[in-house]
C-alpha positions as CSV (number, residue, x, y, z in Angstrom):
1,X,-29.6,23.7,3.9
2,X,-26.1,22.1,4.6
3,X,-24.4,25.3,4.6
4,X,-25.2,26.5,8.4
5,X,-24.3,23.3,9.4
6,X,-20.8,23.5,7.9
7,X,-20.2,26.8,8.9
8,X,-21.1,26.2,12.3
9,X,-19.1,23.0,12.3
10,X,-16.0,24.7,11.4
11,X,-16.7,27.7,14.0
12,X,-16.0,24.7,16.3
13,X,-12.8,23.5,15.4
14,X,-10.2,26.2,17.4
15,X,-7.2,23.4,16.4
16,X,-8.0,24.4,12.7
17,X,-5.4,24.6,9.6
18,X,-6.4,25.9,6.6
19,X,-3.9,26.0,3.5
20,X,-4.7,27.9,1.3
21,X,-3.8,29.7,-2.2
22,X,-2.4,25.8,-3.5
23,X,-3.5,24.0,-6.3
24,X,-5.4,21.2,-5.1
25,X,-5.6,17.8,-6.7
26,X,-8.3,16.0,-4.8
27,X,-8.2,12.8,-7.5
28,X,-11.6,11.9,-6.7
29,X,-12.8,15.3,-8.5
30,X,-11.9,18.0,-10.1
31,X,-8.7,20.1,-9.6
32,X,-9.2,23.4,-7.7
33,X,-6.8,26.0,-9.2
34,X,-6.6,28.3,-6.1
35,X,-8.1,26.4,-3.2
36,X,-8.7,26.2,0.2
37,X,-8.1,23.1,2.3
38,X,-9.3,22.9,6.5
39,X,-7.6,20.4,8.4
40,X,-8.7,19.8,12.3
41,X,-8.4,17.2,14.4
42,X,-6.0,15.1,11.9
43,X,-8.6,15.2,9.1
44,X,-9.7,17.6,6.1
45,X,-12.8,19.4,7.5
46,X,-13.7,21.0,4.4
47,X,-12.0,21.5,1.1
48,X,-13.0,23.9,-1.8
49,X,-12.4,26.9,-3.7
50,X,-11.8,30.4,-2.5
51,X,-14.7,30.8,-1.2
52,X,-14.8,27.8,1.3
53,X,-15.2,29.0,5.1
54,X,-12.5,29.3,6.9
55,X,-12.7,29.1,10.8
56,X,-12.8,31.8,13.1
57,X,-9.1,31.7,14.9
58,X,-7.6,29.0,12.3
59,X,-4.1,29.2,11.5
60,X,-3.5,29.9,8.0
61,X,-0.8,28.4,5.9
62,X,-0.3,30.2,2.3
63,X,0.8,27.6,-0.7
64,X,0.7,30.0,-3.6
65,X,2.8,28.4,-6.2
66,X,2.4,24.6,-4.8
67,X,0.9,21.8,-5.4
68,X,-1.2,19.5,-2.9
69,X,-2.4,15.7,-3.6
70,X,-3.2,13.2,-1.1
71,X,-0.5,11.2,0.5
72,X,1.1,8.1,-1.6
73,X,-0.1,4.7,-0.8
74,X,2.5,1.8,-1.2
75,X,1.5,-1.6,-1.4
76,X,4.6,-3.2,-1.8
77,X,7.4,-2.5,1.1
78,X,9.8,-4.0,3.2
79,X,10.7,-0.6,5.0
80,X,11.6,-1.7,8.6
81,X,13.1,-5.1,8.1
82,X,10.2,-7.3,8.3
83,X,10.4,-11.0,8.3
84,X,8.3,-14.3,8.1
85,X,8.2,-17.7,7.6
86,X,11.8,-19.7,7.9
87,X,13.4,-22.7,6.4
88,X,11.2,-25.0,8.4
89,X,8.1,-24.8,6.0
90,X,6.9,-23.7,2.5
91,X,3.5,-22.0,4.0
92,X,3.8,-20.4,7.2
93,X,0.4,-18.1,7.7
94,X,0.9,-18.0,11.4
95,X,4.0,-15.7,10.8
96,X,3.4,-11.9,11.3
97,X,5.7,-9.2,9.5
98,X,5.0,-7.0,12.5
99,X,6.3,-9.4,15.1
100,X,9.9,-8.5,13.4
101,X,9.7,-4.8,12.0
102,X,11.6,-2.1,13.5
103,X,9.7,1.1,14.0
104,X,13.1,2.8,14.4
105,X,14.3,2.0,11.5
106,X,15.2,5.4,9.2
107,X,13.7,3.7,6.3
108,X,10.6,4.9,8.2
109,X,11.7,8.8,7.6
110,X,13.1,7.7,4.1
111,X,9.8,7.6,2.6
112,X,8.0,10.0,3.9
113,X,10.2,12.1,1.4
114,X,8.7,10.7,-1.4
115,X,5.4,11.6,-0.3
116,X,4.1,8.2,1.2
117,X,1.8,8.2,4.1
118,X,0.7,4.4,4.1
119,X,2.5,1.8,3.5
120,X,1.7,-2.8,2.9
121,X,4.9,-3.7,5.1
122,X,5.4,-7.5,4.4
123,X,7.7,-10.8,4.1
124,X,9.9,-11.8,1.5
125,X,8.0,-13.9,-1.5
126,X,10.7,-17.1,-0.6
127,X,7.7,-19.2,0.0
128,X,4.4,-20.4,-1.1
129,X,2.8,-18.0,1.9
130,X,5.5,-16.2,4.1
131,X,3.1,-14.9,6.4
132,X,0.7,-11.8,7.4
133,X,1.3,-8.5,6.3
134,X,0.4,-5.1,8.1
135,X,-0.4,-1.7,7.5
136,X,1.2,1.2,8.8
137,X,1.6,4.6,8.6
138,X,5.0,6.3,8.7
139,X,4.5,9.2,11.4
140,X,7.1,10.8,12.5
141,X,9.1,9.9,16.2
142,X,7.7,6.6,17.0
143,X,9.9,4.1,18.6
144,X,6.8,1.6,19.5
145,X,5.0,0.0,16.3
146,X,1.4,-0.1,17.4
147,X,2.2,4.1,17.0
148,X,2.0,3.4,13.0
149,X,-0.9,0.5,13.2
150,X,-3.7,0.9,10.6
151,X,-6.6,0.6,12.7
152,X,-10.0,-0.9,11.6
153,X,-13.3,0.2,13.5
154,X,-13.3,-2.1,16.2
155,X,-9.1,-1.0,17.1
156,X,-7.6,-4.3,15.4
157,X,-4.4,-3.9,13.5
158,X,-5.0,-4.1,9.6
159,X,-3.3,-6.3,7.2
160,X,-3.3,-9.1,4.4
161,X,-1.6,-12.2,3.5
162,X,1.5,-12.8,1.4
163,X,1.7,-15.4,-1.0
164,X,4.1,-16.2,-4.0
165,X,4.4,-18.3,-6.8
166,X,6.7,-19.0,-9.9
167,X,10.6,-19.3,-9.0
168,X,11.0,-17.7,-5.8
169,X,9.0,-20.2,-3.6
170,X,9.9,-23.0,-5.3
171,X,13.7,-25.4,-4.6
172,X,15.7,-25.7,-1.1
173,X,14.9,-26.9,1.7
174,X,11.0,-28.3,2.4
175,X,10.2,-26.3,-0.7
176,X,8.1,-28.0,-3.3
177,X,10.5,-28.5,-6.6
178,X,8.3,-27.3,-8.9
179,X,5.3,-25.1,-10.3
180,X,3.1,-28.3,-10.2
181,X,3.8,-29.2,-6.6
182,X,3.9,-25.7,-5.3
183,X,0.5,-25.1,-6.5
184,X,-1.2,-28.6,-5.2
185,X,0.5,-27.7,-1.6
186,X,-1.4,-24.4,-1.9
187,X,-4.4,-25.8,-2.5
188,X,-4.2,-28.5,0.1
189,X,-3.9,-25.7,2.8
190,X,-6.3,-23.9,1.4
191,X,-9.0,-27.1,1.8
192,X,-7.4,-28.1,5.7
193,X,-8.6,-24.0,6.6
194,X,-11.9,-24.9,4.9
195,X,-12.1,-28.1,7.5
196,X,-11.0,-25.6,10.1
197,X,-13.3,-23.1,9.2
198,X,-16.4,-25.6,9.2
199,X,-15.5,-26.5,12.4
200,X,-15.2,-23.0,14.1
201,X,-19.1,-23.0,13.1
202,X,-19.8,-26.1,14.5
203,X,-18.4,-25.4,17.5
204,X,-21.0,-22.1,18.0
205,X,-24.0,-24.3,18.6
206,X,-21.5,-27.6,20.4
207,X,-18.5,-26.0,22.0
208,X,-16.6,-29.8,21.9
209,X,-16.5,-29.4,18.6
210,X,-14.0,-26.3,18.6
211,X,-10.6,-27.4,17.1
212,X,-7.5,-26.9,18.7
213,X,-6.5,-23.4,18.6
214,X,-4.2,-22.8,15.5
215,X,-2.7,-19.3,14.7
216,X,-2.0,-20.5,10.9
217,X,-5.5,-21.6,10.6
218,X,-7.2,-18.3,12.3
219,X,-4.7,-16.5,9.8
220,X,-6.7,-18.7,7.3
221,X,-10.1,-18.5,8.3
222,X,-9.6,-14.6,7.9
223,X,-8.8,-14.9,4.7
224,X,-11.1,-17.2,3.2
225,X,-13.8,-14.6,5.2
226,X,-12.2,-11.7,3.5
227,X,-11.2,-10.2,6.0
228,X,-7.9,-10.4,4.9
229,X,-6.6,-9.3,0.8
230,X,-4.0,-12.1,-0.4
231,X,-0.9,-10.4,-1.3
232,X,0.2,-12.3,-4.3
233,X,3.9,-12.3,-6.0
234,X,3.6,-13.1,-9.0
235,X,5.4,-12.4,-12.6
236,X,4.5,-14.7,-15.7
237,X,1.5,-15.0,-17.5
238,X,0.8,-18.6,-16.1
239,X,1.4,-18.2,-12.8
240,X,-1.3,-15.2,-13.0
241,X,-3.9,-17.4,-14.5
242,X,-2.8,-20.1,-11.4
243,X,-3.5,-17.1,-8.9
244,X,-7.4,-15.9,-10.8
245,X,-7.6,-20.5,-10.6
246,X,-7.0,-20.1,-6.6
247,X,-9.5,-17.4,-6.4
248,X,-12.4,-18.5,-8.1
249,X,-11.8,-22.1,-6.2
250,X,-11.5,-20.8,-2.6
251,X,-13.4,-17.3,-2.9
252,X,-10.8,-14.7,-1.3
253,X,-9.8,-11.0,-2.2
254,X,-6.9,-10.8,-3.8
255,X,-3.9,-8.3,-5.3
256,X,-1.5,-8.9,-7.9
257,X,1.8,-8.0,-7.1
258,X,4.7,-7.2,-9.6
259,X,2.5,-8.7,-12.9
260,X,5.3,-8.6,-15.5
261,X,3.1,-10.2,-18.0
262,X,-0.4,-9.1,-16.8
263,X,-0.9,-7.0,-20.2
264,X,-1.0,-10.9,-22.3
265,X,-3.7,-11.9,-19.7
266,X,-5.4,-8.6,-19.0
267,X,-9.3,-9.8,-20.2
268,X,-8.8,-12.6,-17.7
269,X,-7.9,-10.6,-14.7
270,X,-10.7,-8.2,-15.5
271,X,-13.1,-10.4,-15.7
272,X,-11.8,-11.6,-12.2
273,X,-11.9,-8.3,-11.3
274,X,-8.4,-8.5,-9.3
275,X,-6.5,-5.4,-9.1
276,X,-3.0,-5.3,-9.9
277,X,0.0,-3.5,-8.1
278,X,3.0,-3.2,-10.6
279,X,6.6,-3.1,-9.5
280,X,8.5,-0.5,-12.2
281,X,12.4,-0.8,-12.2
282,X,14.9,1.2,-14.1
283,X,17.2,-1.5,-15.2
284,X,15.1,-4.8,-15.9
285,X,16.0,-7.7,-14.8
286,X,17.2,-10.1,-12.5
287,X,14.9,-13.2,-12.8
288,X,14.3,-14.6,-16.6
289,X,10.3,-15.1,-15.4
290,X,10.6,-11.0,-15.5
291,X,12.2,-10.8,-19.0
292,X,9.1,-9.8,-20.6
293,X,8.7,-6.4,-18.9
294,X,7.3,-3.6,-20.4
295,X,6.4,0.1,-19.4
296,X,3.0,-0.4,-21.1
297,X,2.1,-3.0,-18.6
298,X,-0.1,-0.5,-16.5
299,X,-1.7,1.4,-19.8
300,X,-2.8,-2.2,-21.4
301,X,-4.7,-3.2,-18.2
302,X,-6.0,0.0,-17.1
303,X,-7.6,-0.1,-21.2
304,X,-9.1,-3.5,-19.9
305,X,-10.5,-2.4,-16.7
306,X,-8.6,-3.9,-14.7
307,X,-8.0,-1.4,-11.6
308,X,-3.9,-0.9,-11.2
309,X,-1.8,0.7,-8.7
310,X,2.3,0.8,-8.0
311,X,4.1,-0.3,-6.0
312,X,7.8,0.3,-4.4
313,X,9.0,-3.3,-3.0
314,X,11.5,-0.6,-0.6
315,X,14.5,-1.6,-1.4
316,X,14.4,-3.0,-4.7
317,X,13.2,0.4,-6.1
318,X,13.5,3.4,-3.8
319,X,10.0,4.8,-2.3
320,X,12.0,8.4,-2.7
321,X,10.8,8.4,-6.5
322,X,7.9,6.5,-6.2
323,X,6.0,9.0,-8.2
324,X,8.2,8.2,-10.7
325,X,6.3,4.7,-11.7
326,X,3.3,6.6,-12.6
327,X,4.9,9.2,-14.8
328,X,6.5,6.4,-16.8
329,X,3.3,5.1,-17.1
330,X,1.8,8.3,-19.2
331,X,5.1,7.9,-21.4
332,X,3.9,4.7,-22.3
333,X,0.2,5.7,-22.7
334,X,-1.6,5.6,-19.0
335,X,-4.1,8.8,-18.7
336,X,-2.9,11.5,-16.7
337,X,-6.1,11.1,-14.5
338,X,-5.1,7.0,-14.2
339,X,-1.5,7.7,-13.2
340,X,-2.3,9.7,-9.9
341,X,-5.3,7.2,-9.1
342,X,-2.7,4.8,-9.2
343,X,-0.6,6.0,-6.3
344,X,-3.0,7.5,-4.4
345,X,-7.3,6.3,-4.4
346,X,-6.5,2.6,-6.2
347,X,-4.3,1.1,-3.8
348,X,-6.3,2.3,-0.9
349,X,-9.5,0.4,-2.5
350,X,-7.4,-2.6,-3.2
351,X,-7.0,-2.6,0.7
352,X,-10.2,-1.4,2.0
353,X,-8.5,1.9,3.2
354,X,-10.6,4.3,0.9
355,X,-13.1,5.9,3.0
356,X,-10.1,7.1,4.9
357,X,-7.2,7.9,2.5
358,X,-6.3,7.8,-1.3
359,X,-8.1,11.4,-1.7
360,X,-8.8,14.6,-0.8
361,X,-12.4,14.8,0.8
362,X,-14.0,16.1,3.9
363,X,-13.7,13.6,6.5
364,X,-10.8,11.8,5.8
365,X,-7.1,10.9,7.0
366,X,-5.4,14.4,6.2
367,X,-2.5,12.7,5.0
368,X,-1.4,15.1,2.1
369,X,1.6,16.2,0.4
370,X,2.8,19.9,-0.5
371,X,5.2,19.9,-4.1
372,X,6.5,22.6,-5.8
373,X,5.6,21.8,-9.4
374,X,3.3,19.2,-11.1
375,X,4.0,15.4,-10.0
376,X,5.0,14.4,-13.1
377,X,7.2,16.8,-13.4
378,X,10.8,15.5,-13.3
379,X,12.1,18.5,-11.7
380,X,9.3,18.4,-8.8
381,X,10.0,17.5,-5.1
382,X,8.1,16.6,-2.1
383,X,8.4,20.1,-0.2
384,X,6.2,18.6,2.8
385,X,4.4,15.6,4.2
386,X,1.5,15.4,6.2
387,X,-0.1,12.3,8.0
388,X,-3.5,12.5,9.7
389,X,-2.4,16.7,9.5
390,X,1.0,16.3,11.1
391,X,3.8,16.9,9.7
392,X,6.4,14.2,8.8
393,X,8.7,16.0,6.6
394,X,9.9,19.1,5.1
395,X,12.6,19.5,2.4
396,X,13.2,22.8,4.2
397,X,14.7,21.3,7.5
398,X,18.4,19.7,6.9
399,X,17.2,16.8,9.8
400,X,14.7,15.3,7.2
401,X,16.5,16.4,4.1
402,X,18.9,14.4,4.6
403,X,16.5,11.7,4.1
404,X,15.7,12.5,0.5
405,X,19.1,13.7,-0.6
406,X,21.0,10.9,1.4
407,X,23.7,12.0,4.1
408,X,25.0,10.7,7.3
409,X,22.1,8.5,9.4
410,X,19.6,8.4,6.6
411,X,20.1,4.9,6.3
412,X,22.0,4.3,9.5
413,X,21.5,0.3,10.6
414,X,18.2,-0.2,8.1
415,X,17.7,-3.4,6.3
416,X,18.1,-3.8,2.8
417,X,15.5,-6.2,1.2
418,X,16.2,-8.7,-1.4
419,X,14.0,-10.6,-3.8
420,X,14.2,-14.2,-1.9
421,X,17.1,-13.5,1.6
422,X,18.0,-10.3,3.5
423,X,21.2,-9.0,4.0
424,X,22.4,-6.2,6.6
């Protein structure tokens, strides 16, 4: 009964693409060894085998030979030189990563030649809560940020919070000295947006009650309603267990960042059902709370159900082989099927994003990439990149492959991230 209904759906759509010939991997179902994929008005409009309709007047774009997987979803980056809380303060929630990042910034092009299409831009993890994060997606041209905004249903700007604990956030100035008295100043904020959340409801039926307006505490109230995931640093196996504590105590949504030592608590965080986003590097090291890393990280949790994802942390690894955490992953025992749910349908769940991206399925985002060999292939490249069916990159034009093969402007005036400062 559905199939007039599609048909004459598509016979509407004269701005109609339809690749075809690729193989498709939609990750949430089966791959499609010769398929068809429609793409109007920035979203897949139908995507099947051979015999899926294609519109009358659509322009069709052969792929024999390639490969084509939903666009990578980072939620770990500080692409565009965002900022966030200063020296004045251990917990600054008021602070927004969008109110420094720089749309113009190449790092912006950079990534879209490893495939990325959205993207967790946030603070540094220097203090306790450095401020709120945003989502964006990297298209292609735009020199005002609210082009890249994430939009929810009612046309706010998405994002989550970024919090940190273990040695970054703790020593120097207004810093709590230790693990102890980082994690009681956490909670103490935590109870003063509870007051402030308390009296936000009081004030709906007696407007004299309404607090004075604070920024830190709306940031707050947001998160303590979920509307907001908490971003959350974190590397030993204790500091983990403080981070599940915080949840169950206050009740918010929350992703594990980094998790060097989430395989010796894995039971716990699946019971807590927290997902995690892991931070691969190709030389460990650098902080002794990380000495414990391990490439079976992601294969022990994803064996205790724990839902996990990758992520880049642009620049500490580079989002150019961001695939790359996934296939070392399977080395170390992750299922194939696992690995590209990783970079693609988990990390849009662990944001809320999955009814639009993360997969390849009739009404959403056509963000997609076009490779010209299996991903985990280490002779594969990102040929194209596609956001919302516009296209953002391609290997085959010297402008953007400069981007992936390096060359004058790719990096041009961009910010480098480090673990705990910046530095031009």
């Amino acid at each position: 009964m559905w199939l007039p209904l599609i048909l004459a759906t598509l016979a509407l759509q004269p701005d109609a693409t339809a690749y075809v010939g690729a193989r498709l991997i939609p990750v949430e179902g089966p791959e499609i060894a010769d398929g068809v994929m429609v793409v109007s008005g920035g979203r897949i409009a139908a995507i099947g085998d051979r015999s899926t309709p294609i519109p009358q007047g659509a322009k069709v774009v052969t792929l024999a030979g390639k490969v084509v997987m939903p666009g990578l979803v980072d939620l770990h980056s500080h692409v565009g030189g965002p900022g966030g809380g200063d020296q004045s303060g251990a917990i600054q929630p008021d602070a927004r990563a969008m109110d420094s990042i720089n749309p113009a910034d190449p790092g912006f092009r950079r990534v879209t030649s490893g495939g990325l299409t959205t993207l967790n831009v946030m603070p540094g993890s220097g203090h306790l809560m450095s401020g709120q994060t945003i989502y964006v997606k990297p298209r292609k041209g735009v020199r005002i940020l609210k082009d890249m905004l994430v939009r929810d249903g009612n046309g706010w700007a998405t994002g989550g919070m970024k919090m940190a604990n273990g040695t970054n956030p703790i020593g120097g100035a207004n810093r709590p000295g230790n693990r102890s008295r980082a994690h009681a100043m956490v909670r103490q904020h935590f109870l003063k947006a509870l007051e402030y959340k308390a009296q936000l409801e009081a004030a709906k039926s007696d407007p004299t009650k309404a607090p004075k307006r604070d920024l830190g505490m709306e940031a707050m109230v947001e998160v303590l309603e979920g509307k907001r995931v908490v971003h959350h640093h974190t590397h030993r196996a204790d500091d983990i267990v403080k981070v599940l504590q915080l949840k169950e105590e206050f009740g918010f949504k929350v992703v594990l960042h980094h998790c060097t030592e989430a395989r010796f608590v894995a039971s716990e965080i699946a019971k807590a059902g927290v997902p995690c986003s892991l931070t691969y590097v190709d030389a460990p090291g650098g902080k002794l709370e990380a000495v414990n890393v391990d490439f079976s990280n992601a294969a022990e949790l994803a064996r205790a159900g724990v839902s996990v994802g990758f992520n880049t942390d642009d620049g500490i690894t580079d989002s150019r082989f961001f695939i790359r955490n996934a296939a070392m992953a399977m080395r170390y025992g992750l299922p194939r099927d696992e690995a590209l749910r990783s970079l693609t349908i988990n990390p849009a769940k662990h944001i809320e994003l999955d009814h639009r991206i993360g997969s390849l399925k009739a009404g959403k985002d056509a963000d997609f990439i076009v490779l010209d060999g299996d991903p985990f292939s280490v002779y594969t490249r990102v040929q194209q990149t596609y956001i919302e069916g516009l296209k953002v990159f391609d290997f085959g034009d010297p402008a953007d492959r400069k981007f992936a093969l390096g060359g004058e402007g790719s990096r041009g005036n961009g910010t480098i991230h480090l673990c705990c400062a910046e530095a031009d």
